[in-house]
C-alpha positions as CSV (number, residue, x, y, z in Angstrom):
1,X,-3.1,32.1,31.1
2,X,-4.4,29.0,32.1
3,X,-5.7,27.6,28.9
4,X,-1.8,28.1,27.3
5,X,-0.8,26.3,30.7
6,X,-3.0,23.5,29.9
7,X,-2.1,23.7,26.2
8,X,2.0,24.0,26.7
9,X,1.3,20.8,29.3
10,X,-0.3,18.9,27.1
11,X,2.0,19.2,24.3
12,X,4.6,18.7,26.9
13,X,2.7,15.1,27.5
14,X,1.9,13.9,23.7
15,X,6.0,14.6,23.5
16,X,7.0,12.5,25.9
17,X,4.5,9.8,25.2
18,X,5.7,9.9,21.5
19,X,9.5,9.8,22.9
20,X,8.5,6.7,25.0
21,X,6.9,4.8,21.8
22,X,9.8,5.7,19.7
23,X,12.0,4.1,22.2
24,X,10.0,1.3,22.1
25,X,9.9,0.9,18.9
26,X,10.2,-2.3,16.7
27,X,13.3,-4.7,16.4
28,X,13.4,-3.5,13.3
29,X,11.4,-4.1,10.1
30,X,11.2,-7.5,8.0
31,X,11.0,-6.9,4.5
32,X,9.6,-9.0,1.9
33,X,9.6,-8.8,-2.3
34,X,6.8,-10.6,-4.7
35,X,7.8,-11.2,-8.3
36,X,5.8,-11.1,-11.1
37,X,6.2,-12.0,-14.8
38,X,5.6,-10.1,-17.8
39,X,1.7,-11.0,-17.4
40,X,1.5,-10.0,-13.9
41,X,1.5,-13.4,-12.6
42,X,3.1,-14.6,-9.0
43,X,6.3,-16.2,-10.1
44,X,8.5,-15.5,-6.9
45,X,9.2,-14.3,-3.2
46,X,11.5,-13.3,-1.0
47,X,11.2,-12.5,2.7
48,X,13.7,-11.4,5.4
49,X,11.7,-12.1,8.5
50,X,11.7,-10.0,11.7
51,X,13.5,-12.8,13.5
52,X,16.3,-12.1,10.6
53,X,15.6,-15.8,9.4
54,X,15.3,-16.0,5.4
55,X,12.8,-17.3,3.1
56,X,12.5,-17.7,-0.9
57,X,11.3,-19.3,-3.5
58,X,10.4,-19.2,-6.9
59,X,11.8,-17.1,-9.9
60,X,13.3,-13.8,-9.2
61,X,12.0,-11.4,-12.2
62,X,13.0,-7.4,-12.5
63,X,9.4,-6.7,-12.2
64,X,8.6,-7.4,-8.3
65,X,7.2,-5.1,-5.3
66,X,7.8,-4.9,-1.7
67,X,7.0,-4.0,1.3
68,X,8.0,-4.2,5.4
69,X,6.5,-6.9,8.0
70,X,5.8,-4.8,11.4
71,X,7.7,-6.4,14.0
72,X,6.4,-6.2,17.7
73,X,9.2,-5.7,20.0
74,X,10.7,-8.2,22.4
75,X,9.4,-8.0,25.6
């Protein structure tokens, strides 16, 4: 009995931790693309920072990848 108290409790607390962090949570994520020509050379980028500002240079090609900035929240 008391090892599927301690067990139901501490499921009880990783929930409520995990609730608290996804509250938390980030701003929201910045996002950034790198584009590459045929030979796999940098040829452009693209970011949207966390902060929302912009930034890009460069050629934009159909070959490219991406990926997300992890923004820390305001505090």
């Amino acid at each position: 009995m008391r090892k599927k108290l301690a067990l139901t409790l501490g499921f009880a607390a990783l929930a409520a931790v995990g609730a608290a962090v996804a509250a938390i949570g980030p701003t929201g994520p910045g996002q950034f693309y790198t584009y590459y020509d045929d030979n796999g050379t940098v040829v452009g980028y693209s970011a949207i920072r966390c902060d929302n500002t912009r930034e890009s240079w460069g050629k934009f090609t159909k070959n490219y990848s991406d990926g997300y900035f992890i923004c820390d929240p305001e505090i």
